[in-house]
matplotlib code that plots the C-alpha trace (Angstrom):
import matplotlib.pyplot as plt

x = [0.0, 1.8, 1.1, 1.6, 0.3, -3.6, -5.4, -5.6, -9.1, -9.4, -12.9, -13.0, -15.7, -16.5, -17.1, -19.4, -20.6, -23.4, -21.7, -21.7, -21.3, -20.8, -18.9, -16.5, -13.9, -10.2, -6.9, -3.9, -5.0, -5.6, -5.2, -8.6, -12.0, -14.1, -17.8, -20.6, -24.1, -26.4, -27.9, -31.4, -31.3, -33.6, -35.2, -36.6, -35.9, -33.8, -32.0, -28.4, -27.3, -24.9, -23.2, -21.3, -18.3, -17.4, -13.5, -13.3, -9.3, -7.9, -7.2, -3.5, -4.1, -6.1, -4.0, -6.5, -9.7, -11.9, -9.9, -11.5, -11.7, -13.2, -15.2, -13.0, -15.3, -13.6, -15.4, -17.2]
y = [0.0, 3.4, 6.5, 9.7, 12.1, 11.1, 8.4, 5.4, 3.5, -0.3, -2.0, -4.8, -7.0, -7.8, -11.8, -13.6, -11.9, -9.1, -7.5, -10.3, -9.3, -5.5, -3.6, -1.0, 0.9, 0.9, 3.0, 1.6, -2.3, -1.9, -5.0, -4.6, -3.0, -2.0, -2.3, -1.0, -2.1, -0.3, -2.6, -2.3, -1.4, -1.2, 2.1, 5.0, 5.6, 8.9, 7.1, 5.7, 4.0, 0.7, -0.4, -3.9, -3.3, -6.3, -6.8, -7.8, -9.2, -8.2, -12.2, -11.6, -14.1, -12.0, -9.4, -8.1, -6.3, -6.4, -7.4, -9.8, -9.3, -12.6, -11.4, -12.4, -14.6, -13.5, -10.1, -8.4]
z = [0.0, -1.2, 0.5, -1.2, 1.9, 0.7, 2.8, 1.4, 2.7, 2.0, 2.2, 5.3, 6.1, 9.3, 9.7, 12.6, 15.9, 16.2, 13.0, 10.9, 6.9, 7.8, 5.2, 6.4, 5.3, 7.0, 6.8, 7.5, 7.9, 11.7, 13.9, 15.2, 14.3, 18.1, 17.5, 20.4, 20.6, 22.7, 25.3, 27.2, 30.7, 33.2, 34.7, 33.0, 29.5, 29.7, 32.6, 32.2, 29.0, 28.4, 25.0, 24.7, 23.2, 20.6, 18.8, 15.6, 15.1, 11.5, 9.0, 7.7, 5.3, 3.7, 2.1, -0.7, -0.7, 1.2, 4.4, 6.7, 10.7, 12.9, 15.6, 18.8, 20.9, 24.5, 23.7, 25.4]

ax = plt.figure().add_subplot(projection="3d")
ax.plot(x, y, z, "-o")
ax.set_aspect("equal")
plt.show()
């Protein structure tokens, strides 16, 4: 990947886990992609929110378009 002072974005997809099949694009391959989810609490509705926070780990085997990321089960 050559980088002539523009950014260069790569298409990823984002494979199992809540985000299953998501398209995304990335700079710079990073090693891992955080998604959040807002979750449903108890209480009233303007009371205090929660988001699960999923990782999605970057496939170096896959080297081309669109990068791959697994959902890493220990998460969250």
């Amino acid at each position: 990947m050559e980088n002539s002072g523009t950014t260069n974005w790569e298409t990823a997809v984002l494979d199992g886990g809540p985000a299953d099949g998501v398209r995304t694009c990335v700079t710079d391959r990073p090693r891992v992609i955080q998604v959040t989810y807002p979750c449903q609490v108890d209480g009233p509705e303007d009371g205090p929110r929660a988001e699960a926070l999923y990782v999605y780990r970057r496939d170096y085997g896959v080297t081309t378009e669109p990068l791959r990321y697994g959902f890493d089960m220990a998460s969250p």
